[in-house]
N, C-alpha and C positions, 0 to 999 in steps of 0.2 A: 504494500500500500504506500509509500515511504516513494517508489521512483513514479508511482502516477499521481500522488498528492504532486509529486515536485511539478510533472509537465502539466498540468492544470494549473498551476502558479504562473509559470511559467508563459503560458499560453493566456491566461487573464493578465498579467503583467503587460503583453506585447498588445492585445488590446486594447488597457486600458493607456499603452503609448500613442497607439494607431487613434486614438481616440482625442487624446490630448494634442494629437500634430493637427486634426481637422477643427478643432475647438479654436487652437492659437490662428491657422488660416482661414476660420470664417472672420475672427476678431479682427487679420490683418486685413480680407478684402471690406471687411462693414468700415473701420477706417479709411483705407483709398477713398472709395463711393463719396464717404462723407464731404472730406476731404475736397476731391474731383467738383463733387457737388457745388459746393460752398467756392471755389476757386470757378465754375462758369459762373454761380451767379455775381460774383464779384468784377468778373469781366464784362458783363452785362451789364450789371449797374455804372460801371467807367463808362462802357461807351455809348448805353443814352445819357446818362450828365453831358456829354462833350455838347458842344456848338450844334444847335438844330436847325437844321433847313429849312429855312419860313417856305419854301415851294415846292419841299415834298413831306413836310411832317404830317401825319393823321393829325385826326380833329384832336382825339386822345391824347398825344403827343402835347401838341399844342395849350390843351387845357391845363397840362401841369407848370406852366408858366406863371409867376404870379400876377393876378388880375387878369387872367384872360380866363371866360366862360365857359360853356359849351356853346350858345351863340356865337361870342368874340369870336371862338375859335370856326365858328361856321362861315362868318364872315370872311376873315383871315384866308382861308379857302377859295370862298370866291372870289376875293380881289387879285388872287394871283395874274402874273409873277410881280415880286416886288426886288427890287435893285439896291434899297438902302432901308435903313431902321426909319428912314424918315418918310418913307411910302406907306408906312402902318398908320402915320396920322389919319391918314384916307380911310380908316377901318372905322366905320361906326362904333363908339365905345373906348375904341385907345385913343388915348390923350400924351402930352407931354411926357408927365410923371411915369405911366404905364410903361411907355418904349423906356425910357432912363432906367426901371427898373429891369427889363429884359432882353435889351440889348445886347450885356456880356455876353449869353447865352444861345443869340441868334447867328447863323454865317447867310450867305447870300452866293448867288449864281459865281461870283468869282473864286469861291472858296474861303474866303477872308471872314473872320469875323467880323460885327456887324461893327461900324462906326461909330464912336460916341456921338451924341448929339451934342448942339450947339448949344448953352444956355439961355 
């Protein structure tokens, strides 16, 4: 009884290895994932922050600007194309203040971002 207690040890030991190597490799792939995960949405989130295309952002887009609507941004829309921050005055609802506030944030058909306005 002595050499088949041993290889039932034996053999329970190497599963409960075989067991312990798949536990540490789900642990390492649920980290990647996470990881992976959290590192697109962060790349995501950089590059809508960047400078947004007043003449091809959705309405959605657009609304997360501050002071601009779902209107605003309806309008916005249909006034396309616009060439400078100062074409938005033409937007029923933006005013001076409004473009000064979301200027940084816009670029324009030349690639450039959007020009400060004049005081």
């Amino acid at each position: 009884m002595g050499k088949a207690f041993e290889r039932m040890m034996e053999r329970r030991k190497a599963r409960m290895a075989a067991d312990d190597r798949r536990q540490r490799l789900l642990f390492v792939g649920i980290a990647v994932a996470i990881v992976l995960g959290l590192g697109v949405l962060f790349i995501r989130k950089r590059i809508e922050s960047g400078p947004l295309d007043v003449n091809k952002a959705s309405a959605a887009q657009l609304e997360k600007l501050p002071g601009i609507g779902p209107e605003t941004a309806k309008d916005i829309i249909r006034g396309r194309p616009y060439q400078t921050a100062q074409d938005l005055l033409n937007v029923k609802g933006i005013g001076p203040k409004t473009v000064e506030k979301i200027q940084d944030r816009l670029k324009f058909p030349d690639g450039a971002a959007a020009a400060p306005t004049s005081p």
